[in-house]
N, C-alpha and C positions, 0 to 999 in steps of 0.2 A: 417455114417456121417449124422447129424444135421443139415438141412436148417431153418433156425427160421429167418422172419423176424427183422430188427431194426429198428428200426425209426432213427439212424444216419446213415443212409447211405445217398449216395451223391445224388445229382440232374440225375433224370433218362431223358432218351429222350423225354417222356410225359411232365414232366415239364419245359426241356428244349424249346419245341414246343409253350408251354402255355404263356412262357415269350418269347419268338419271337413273337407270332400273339396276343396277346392280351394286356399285360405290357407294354411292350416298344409303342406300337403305340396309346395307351389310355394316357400313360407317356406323349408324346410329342402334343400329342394334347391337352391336359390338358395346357401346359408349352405355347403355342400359343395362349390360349384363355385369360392367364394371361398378355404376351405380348399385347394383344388387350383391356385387360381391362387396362392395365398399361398407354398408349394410352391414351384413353376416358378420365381418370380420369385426365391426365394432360392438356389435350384438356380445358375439362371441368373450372379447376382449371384457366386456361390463359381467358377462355370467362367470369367466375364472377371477376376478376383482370378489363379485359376490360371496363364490365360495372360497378366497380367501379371508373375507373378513367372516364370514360363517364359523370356519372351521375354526380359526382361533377364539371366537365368543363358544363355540361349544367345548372347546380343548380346556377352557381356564371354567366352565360351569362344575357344579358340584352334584350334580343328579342329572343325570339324562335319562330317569324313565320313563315320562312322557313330555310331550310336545308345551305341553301348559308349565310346568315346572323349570323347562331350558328357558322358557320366554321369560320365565318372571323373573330368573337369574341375569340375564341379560339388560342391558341400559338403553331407553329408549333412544338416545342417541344412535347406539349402535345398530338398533331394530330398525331407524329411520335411516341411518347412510346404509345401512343393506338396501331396503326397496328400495331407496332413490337411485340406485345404478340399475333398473328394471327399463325398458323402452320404455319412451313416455306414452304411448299407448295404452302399454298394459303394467298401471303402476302398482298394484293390489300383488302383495306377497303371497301366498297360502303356504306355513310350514308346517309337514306334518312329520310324525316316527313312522319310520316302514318297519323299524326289528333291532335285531340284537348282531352285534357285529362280534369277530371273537375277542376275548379279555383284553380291555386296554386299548383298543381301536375304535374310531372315528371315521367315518365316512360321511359324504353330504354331496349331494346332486343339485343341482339347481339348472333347471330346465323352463323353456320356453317355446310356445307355438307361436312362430310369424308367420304373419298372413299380410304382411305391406311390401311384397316384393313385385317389381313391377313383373318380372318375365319367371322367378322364380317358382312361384306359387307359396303354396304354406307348408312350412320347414320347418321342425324339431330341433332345436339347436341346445343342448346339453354341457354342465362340465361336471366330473367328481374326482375329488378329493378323497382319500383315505389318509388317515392319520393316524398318532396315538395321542393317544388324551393324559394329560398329563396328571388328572387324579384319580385312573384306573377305572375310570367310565369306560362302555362302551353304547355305540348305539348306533345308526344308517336315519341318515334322516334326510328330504327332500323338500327344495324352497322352489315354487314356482310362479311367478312371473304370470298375472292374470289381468284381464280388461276388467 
């Protein structure tokens, strides 16, 4: 009798082993980092959405010297489709003035801390805009995304 290896024979208990402790658990942690980037990216996507609809309610305002006078110019409409693109977690705006930008420029950041990624951890995900304002305002102003 003839023992001669094949190469079609089946899956031994070695490779069986090798796809338990190594495949499958590289598999599913791969498949969790892509849920976390999936995440980020939509995060991301909803904070430049933000600070385009920011920048244009603060581009057509008529006083940007403080934070209270941009809000009362602005339509609550608009004040509401801003936070509502926030994660639904953390749906609370806070917009404040950091300064004075040079004549006729517009800036606006809107920033958020996540802290729901599975493998991530809590990440600072950020977007800004600069502009110019179209009735010779200036002002740097910051919307953030709070629980």
């Amino acid at each position: 009798m003839k023992n001669r290896p094949k190469w079609r024979r089946g899956f031994g208990f070695a490779q069986i082993m090798a796809m338990i402790l190594v495949v499958i658990p590289t598999s599913l942690f791969i498949i969790t980092l892509l849920f976390d980037y999936w995440a980020a990216m939509q995060i991301d996507n909803r904070l430049k959405l933000m600070s385009h609809r920011a920048i244009m309610a603060i581009n057509n305002s008529e006083d940007l010297s403080s934070t209270n006078t941009l809000l009362a110019s602005m339509t609550s409409d608009k004040q509401t489709l801003i936070s509502s693109m926030c994660p639904s977690s953390m749906p609370n705006v806070t917009f404040t003035r950091e300064g004075n930008m040079p004549s006729g420029q517009t800036k606006i950041q809107t920033l958020v801390k996540y802290d729901k990624f599975n493998r991530l951890g809590t990440k600072e995900l950020s977007s800004i805009i600069t502009s110019y304002s179209y009735r010779d305002q200036n002002g740097s102003f910051k919307l953030e995304c709070k629980g």
